[in-house]
C-alpha positions, -999 to 999 in steps of 0.1 A, spaced: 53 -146 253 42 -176 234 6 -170 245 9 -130 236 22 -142 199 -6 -168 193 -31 -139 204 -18 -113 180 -22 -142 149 -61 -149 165 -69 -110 160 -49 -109 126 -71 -138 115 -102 -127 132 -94 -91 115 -91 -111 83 -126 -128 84 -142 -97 97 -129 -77 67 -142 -106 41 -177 -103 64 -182 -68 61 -167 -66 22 -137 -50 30 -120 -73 18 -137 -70 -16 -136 -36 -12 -98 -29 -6 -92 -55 -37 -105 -31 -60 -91 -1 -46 -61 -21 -53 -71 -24 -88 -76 13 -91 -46 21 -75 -28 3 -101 -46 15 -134 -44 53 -117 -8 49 -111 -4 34 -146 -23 64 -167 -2 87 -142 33 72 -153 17 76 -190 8 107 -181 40 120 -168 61 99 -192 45 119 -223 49 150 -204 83 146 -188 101 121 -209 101 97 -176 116 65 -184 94 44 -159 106 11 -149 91 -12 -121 117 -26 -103 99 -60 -100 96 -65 -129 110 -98 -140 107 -136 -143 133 -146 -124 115 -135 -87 114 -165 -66 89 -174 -45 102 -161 -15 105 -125 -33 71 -127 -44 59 -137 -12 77 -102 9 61 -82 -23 25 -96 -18 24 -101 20 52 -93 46 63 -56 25 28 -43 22 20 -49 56 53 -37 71 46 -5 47 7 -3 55 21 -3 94 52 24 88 39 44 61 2 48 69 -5 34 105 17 55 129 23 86 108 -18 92 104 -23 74 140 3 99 158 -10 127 137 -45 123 146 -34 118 182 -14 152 184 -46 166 175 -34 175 137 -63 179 112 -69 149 91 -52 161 62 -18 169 77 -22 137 93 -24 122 54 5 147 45 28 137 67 19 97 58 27 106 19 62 124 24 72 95 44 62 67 17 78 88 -7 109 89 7 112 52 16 101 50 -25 133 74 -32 161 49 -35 140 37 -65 148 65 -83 127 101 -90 106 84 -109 91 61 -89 94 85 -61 69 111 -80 49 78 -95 44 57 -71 50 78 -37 31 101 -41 6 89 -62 4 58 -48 12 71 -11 -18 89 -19 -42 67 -27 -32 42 4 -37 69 29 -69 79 17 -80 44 16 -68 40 50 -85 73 64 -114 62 49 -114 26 70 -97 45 99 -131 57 109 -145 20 118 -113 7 137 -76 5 136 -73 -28 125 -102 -30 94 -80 5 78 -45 -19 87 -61 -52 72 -81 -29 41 -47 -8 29 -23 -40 32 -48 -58 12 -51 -26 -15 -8 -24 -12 -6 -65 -18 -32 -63 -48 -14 -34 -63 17 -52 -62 5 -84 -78 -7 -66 -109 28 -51 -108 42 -82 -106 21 -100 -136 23 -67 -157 63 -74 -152 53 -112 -163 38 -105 -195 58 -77 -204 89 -94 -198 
């Protein structure tokens, strides 16, 4: 078992360096970037158009380390595994066309994004949902691993602009 766990870390960090190699990692940093500012003119958007009073749970000073750590590493990936791995991967494999395959991936984000409120539900579920399963899709085509490692590193960039945003504006 030992030998099985040390295995699955080599191919996490062997997934890691091949993503930095072939600019994924680059890549998937920006898309986290634009994930964030779309998100952002979308809550501005909606806010003027819906009176939504928009605000990001994480956003506070008083995050310890350990929080910020589960927000930039272990929640992203647990998400990127639950929300856009198996939904798309089981989709694709019950021979469901690509887009019902991303379908099913956003309802499911959203509705782990619910207890956040309806605001973050329409914001960042589905927006957001959105733009993680595309982004995955898109990496989904070259293996299973580089669309895992790409859309947990777009999730974990995403959330640290959340986080600073909540820094500064706090």
């Amino acid at each position: 078992m030992a030998y099985k766990m040390d295995n699955n870390l080599l191919v996490l960090f062997g997934s890691l360096r091949y993503a930095k190699e072939t600019r994924c990692f680059y890549l998937s940093t920006i898309w986290g970037v634009v994930t964030f500012l779309f998100i952002y003119m979308f809550h501005q958007i909606s806010s003027y158009l819906f009176d939504f009073t928009y605000i990001v749970p994480v956003m506070n000073l008083n995050l310890q380390i350990d929080e910020v750590l589960k927000l930039l590493i272990f929640i992203p990936l647990f998400e990127t595994v639950l929300f856009q791995f198996v939904p798309f991967s089981l989709g694709q494999a019950a021979g469901f066309h690509t887009l019902v395959s991303m379908l099913i991936s956003i309802i499911f984000f959203s509705i782990a994004h619910h207890g956040l409120g309806i605001e973050i539900l329409i914001i960042n579920g589905i927006s957001g949902g959105a733009l993680l399963i595309l982004w995955f899709s898109f990496w989904f085509q070259n293996s299973i691993q580089q669309a895992v490692i790409a859309t947990w590193i777009a999730h974990a960039t995403h959330n640290g602009l959340v986080i600073c945003l909540g820094a500064i504006l706090s």
